[in-house]
C-alpha positions as CSV (number, residue, x, y, z in Angstrom):
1,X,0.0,0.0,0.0
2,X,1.0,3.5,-0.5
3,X,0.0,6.2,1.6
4,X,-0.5,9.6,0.1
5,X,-1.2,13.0,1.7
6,X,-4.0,15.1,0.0
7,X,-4.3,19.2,1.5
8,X,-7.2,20.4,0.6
9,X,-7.9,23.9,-0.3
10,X,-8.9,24.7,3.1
11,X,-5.9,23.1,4.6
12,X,-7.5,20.1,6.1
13,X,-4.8,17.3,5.5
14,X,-6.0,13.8,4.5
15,X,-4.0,10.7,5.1
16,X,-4.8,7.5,2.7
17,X,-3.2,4.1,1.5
18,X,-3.8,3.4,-1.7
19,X,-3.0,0.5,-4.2
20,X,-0.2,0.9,-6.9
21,X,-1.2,1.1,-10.1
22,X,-4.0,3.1,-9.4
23,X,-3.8,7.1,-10.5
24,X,-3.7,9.5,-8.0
25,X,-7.2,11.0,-9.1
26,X,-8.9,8.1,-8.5
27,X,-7.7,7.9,-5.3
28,X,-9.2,11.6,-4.2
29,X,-11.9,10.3,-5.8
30,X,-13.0,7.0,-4.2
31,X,-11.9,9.0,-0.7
32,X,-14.0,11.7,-1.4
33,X,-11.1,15.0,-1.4
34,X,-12.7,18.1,-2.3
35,X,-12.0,20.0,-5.2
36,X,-11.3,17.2,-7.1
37,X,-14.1,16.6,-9.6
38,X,-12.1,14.9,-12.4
39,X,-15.1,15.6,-14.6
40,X,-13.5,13.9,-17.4
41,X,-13.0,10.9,-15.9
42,X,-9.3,11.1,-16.1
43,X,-8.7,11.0,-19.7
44,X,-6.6,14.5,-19.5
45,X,-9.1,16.4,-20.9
46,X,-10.6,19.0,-18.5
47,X,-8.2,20.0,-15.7
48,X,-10.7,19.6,-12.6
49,X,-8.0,17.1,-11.4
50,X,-5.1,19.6,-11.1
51,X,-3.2,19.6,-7.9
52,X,0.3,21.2,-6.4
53,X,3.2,18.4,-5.9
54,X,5.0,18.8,-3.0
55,X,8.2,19.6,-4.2
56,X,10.4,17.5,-3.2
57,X,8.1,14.5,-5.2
58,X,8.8,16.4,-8.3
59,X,11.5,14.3,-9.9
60,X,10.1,10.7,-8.5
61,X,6.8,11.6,-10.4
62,X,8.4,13.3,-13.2
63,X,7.8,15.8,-15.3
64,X,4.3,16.7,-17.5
65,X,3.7,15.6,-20.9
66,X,2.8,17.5,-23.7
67,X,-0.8,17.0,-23.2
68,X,-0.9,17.2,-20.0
69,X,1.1,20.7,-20.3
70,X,-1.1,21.9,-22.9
71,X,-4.5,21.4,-20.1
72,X,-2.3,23.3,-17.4
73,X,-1.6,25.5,-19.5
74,X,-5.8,26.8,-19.4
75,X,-5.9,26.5,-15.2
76,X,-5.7,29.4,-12.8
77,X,-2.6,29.8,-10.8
78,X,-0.6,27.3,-12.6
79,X,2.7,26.4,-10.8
80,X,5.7,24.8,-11.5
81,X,5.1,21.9,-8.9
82,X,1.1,21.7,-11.2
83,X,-0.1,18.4,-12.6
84,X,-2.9,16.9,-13.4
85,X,-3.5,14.3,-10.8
86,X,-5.2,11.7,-13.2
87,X,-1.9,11.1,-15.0
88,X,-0.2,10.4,-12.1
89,X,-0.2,6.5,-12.0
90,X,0.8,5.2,-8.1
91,X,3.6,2.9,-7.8
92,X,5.5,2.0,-4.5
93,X,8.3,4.3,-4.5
94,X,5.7,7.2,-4.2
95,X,5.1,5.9,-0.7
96,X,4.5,9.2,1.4
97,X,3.1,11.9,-2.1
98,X,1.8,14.6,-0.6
99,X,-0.4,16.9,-2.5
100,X,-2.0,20.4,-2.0
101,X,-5.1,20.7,-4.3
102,X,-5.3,25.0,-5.5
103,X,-7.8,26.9,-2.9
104,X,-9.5,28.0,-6.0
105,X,-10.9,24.4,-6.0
106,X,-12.4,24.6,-3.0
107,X,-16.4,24.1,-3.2
């Protein structure tokens, strides 16, 4: 199991372990973390996934690909640490992501 750390816009932290091979959207899905709507159904198409990596994740989940890019491109307050959390697929040396979904999220 892999545990990952979801903040939420309002700064509530939310602790989970999750199966590998699993993406990280369907994770805050199934558990419920707000401002995550993945409308699209996490085919990288509407951006209602997007979350802030903790930093010092950002090389073991590497980088954005052009797609990906192109969708962050079209959300607010894009960052550097942005992705899309529906094409981040979990695997076991990710044990311990944390996460900050954007405030401007929040319901």
């Amino acid at each position: 199991m892999i545990k990952v750390t979801f903040v939420e816009g309002d700064g509530n932290a939310r602790i989970f372990e999750v199966r590998g091979g699993m993406t990280l959207m369907e994770a805050a899905v199934r558990e419920g973390v707000a401002g995550i709507e993945a409308i699209c159904g996490g085919s990288c198409a509407c951006a209602t996934c997007h979350v802030y990596v903790n930093e010092t994740w950002l090389q073991s989940i590497g980088r954005a690909n052009e797609r990906e890019s192109e969708m962050l491109d079209a959300v607010p307050n894009r960052q550097a640490n942005s992705r899309l959390s529906c094409q981040i697929k979990l695997a076991e040396h990710m044990n311990g992501l944390e996460v900050r979904v954007p405030s401007s999220q929040s319901p």
